[in-house]
C-alpha positions as CSV (number, residue, x, y, z in Angstrom):
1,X,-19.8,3.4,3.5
2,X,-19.8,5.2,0.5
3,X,-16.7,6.6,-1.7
4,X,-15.1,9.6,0.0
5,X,-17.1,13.3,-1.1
6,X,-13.6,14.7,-1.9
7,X,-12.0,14.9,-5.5
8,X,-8.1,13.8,-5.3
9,X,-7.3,17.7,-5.5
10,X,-8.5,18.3,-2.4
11,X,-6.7,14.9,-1.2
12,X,-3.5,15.3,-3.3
13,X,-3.3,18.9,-1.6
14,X,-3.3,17.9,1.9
15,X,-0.9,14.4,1.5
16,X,0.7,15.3,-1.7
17,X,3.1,12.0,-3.4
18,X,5.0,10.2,-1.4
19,X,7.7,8.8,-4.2
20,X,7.8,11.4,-6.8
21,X,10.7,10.6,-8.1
22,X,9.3,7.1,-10.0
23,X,6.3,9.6,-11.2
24,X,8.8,12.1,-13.0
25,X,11.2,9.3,-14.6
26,X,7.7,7.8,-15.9
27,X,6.6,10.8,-17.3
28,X,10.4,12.1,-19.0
29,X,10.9,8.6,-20.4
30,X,7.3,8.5,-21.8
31,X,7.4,12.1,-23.3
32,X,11.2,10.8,-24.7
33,X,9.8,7.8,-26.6
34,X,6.4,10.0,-27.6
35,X,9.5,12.4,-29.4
36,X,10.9,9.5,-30.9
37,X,8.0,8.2,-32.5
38,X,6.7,11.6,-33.5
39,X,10.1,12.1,-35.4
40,X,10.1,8.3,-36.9
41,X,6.7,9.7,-38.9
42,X,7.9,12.9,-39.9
43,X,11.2,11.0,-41.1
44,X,9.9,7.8,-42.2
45,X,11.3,7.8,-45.5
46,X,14.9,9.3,-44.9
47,X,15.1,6.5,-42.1
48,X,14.4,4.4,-44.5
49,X,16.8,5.2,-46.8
50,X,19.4,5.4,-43.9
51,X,18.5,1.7,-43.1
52,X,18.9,0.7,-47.1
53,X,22.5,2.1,-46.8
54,X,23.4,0.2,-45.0
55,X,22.7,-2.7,-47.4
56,X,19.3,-3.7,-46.0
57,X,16.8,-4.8,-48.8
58,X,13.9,-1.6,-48.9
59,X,11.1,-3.8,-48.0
60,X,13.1,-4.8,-45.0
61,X,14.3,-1.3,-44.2
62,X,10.6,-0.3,-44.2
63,X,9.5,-2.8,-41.9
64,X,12.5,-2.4,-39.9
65,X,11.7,1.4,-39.6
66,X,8.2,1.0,-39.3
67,X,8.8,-1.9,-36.2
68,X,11.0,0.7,-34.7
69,X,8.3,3.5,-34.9
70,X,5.5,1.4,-33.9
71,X,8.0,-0.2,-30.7
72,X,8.6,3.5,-29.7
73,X,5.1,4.5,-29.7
74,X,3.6,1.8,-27.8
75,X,6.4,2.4,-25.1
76,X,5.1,6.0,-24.9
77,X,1.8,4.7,-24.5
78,X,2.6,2.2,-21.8
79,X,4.8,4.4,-19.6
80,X,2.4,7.1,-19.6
81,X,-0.2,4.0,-18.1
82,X,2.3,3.0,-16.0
83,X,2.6,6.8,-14.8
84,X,-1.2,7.8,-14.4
85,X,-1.9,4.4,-12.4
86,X,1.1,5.6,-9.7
87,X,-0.6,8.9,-9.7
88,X,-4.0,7.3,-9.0
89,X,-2.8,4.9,-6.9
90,X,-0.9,7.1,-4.8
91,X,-3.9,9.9,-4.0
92,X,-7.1,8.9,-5.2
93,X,-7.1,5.3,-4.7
94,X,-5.1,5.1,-1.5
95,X,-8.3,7.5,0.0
96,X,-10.5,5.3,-1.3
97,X,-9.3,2.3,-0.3
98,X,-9.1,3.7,3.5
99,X,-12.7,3.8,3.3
100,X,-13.2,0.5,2.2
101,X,-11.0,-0.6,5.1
102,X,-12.4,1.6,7.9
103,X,-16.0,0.1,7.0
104,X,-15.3,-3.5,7.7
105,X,-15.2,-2.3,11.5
106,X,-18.8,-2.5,12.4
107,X,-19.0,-0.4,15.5
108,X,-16.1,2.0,15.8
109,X,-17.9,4.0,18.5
110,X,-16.2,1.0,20.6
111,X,-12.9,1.4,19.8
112,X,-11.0,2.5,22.4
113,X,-7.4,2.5,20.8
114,X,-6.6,1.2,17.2
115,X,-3.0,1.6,15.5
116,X,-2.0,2.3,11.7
117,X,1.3,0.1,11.0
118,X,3.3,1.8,8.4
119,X,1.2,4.8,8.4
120,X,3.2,7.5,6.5
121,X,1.8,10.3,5.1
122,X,-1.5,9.6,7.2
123,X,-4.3,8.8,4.8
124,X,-5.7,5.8,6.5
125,X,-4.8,7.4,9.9
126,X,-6.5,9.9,9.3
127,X,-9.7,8.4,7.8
128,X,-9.6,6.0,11.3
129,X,-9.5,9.3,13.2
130,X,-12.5,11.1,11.2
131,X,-14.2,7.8,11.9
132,X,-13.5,7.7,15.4
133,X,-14.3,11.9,15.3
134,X,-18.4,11.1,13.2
135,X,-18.7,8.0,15.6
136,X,-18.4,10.1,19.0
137,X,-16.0,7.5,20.2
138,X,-13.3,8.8,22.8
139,X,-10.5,6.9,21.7
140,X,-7.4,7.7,19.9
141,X,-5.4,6.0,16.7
142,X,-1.5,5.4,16.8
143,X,0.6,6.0,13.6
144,X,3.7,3.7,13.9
145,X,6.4,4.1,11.1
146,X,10.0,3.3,11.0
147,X,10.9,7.0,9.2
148,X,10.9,10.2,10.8
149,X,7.3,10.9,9.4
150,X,5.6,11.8,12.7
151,X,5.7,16.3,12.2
152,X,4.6,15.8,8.7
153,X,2.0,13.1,9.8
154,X,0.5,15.3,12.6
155,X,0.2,18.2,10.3
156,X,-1.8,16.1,7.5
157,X,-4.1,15.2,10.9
158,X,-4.5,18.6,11.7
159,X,-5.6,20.2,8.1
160,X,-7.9,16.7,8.7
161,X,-9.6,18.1,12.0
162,X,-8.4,15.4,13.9
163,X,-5.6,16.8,15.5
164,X,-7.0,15.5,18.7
165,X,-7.3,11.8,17.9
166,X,-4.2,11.1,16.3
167,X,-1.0,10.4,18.2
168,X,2.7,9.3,16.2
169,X,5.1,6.6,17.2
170,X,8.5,6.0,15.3
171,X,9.6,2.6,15.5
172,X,10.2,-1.2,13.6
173,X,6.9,-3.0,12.5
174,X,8.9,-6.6,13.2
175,X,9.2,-5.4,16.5
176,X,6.9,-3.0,17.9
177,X,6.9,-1.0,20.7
178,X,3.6,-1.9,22.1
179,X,2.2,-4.4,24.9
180,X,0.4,-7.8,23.9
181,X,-3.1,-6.8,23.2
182,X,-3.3,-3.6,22.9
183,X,-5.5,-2.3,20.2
184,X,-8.8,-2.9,19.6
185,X,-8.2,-2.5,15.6
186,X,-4.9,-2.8,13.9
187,X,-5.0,-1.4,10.2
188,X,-2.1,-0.9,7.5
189,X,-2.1,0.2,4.2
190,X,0.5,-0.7,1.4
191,X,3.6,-1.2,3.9
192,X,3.9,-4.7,4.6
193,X,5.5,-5.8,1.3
194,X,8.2,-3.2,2.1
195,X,9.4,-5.0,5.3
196,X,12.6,-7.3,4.4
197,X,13.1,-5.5,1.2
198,X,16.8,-5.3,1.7
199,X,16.8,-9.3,0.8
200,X,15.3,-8.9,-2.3
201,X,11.1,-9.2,-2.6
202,X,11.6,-12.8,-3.7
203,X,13.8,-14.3,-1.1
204,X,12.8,-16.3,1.7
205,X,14.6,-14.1,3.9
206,X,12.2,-11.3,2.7
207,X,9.3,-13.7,3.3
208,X,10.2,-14.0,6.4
209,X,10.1,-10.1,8.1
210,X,6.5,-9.8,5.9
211,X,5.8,-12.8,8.3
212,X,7.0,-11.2,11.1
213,X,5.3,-8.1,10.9
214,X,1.6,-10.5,10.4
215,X,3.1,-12.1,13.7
216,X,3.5,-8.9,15.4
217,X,0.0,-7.0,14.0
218,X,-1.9,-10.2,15.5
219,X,0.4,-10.1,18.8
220,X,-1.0,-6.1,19.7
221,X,-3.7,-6.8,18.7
222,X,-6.7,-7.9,21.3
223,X,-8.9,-10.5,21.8
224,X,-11.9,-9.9,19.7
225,X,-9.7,-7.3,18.0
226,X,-10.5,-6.9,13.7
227,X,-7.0,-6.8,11.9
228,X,-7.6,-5.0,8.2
229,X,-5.0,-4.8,5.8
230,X,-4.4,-3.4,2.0
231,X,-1.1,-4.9,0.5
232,X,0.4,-5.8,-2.7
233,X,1.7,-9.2,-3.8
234,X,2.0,-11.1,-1.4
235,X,-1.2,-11.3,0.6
236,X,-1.7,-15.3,0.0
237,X,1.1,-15.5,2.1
238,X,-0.3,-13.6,4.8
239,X,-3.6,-15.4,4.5
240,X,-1.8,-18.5,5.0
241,X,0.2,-17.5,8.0
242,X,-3.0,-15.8,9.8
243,X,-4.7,-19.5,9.6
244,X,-1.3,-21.1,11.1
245,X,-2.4,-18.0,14.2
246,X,-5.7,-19.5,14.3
247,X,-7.8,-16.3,13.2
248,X,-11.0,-15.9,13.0
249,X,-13.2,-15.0,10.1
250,X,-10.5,-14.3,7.4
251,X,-11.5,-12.5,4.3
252,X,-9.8,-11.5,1.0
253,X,-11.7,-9.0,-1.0
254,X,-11.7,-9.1,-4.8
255,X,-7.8,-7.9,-6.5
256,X,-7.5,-4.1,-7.2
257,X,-4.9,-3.2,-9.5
258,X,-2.4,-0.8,-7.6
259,X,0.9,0.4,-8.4
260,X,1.2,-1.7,-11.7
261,X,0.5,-4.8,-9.4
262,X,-2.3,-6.8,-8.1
263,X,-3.8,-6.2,-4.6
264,X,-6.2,-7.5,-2.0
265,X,-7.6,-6.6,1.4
266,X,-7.4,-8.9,4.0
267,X,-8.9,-8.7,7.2
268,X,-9.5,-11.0,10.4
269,X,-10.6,-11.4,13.8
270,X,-8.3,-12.2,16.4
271,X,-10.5,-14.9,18.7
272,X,-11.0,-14.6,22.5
273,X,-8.3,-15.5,24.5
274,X,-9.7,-17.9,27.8
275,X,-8.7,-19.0,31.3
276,X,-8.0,-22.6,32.0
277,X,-8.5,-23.0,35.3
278,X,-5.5,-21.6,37.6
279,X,-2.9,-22.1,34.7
280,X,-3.5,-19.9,32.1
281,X,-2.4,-21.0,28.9
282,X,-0.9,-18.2,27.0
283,X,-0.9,-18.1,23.1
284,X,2.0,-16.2,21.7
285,X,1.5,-14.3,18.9
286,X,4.8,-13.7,17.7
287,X,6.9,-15.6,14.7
288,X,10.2,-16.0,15.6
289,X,10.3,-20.1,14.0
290,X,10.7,-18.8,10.4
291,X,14.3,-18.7,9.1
């Protein structure tokens, strides 16, 4: 499947940014230190002489002021980075990389139910459901997120067209409200790194909600089921833990800078659960070892 036809207007119109606030710091601290170093040219020499005052040598004074300058600029220049990769990563990129997760699916005229976890303002949701809408499949996708997301979430699926397939759920990722095997496809989209961030990203504690959230996305989903998922950081830890679970065909796709930080998509198959004989034996899903 190719890139989506839209240009991010037509994207950032519908969804909008979800954390403005990081984008406008970026920008007023980059368009501060552009001011600075603008003014250390125009008064290069009476900063100079301000450093010599102060009993510095003038060749050191220069090469002090022109460090400064030079410090300031490059700051300007690296914040304003910093703030056009959020941008791009937030609307154009996200779009995209919906696309690139919907087509690992083969056949979504099969799909019968799949689930977004963490699914926000509703870009991936809503690219499931225009998939499920071209495919001429009957089933529906559920939005799960922890925030009270799901009036602006439905609206972004209705100026979608897909008003129809989309359905919202508030509720915790670590322990979701849904049956064992539920969904024929469980996606997310840069969410999972955010579960346990009240420890601290680095902690173990941390480590251990991303874990079980993994625990829980393979618990809903069936046997047979295709598990997709775009995250940052920390997706060798859930390609670790999906071999502990004994998936099937596990795949990391090549790293896409996102956010100012490296990411990967990861997807699986969750294998067919069987009979043995009168006594079933049931695999459970969920990770409640890890401490």
């Amino acid at each position: 499947m190719g890139k989506p036809s839209r240009d991010w207007t037509q994207i950032y119109s519908i969804y909008g940014i979800e954390d403005c606030q990081t984008l406008i710091f970026l920008l007023l601290h980059a368009v501060l230190f552009s001011t600075l170093s603008v003014l250390f040219l125009i008064y290069f020499n009476p900063i100079c002489s301000s450093f010599e005052s102060l009993a510095i040598p003038s060749g050191a004074a220069r090469f002090l002021a022109g460090f400064t300058g030079s410090f300031t600029a490059l700051s300007a220049v690296c914040l304003f980075f910093s703030a056009g990769n959020i941008f791009y990563s937030s609307v154009a990129l996200q779009s995209e990389m919906a696309h690139r997760m919907i087509s690992v699916v083969n056949d979504w005229s099969t799909v019968k139910l799949a689930l977004d976890v963490g699914c926000g303002r509703g870009i991936l949701l809503n690219a499931v459901a225009k998939q499920l809408k071209k495919e001429g499949s009957s089933g529906r996708v559920v939005g799960l997120d922890r925030r009270k997301t799901t009036v602006s979430t439905l609206r972004t699926a209705k100026l979608e067209g897909v008003q129809e397939y989309v359905t919202c759920r508030e509720g915790d990722a670590r322990t979701m409200p849904f049956g064992d095997n539920s969904f024929d496809v469980v996606v997310s989209s840069v969410f999972l790194h955010t579960a346990g961030k009240e420890f601290g990203q680095k902690t173990a504690a941390a480590a251990a909600e991303r874990m079980k959230v993994v625990g829980e996305v393979v618990r809903v989903l069936k046997g047979g089921g295709v598990g997709v998922v775009w995250d940052l950081v920390h997706v060798p830890e859930y390609v670790q833990r999906l071999q502990e679970l004994n998936m099937e065909d596990i795949r990391v796709s090549e790293r896409v800078t996102a956010f100012m930080v490296s990411s990967h998509i990861v997807s699986f198959r969750k294998p067919c659960q069987h009979m043995v004989g009168p006594n079933e034996v049931r695999l459970d899903w969920r990770f409640n070892n890890i401490c």
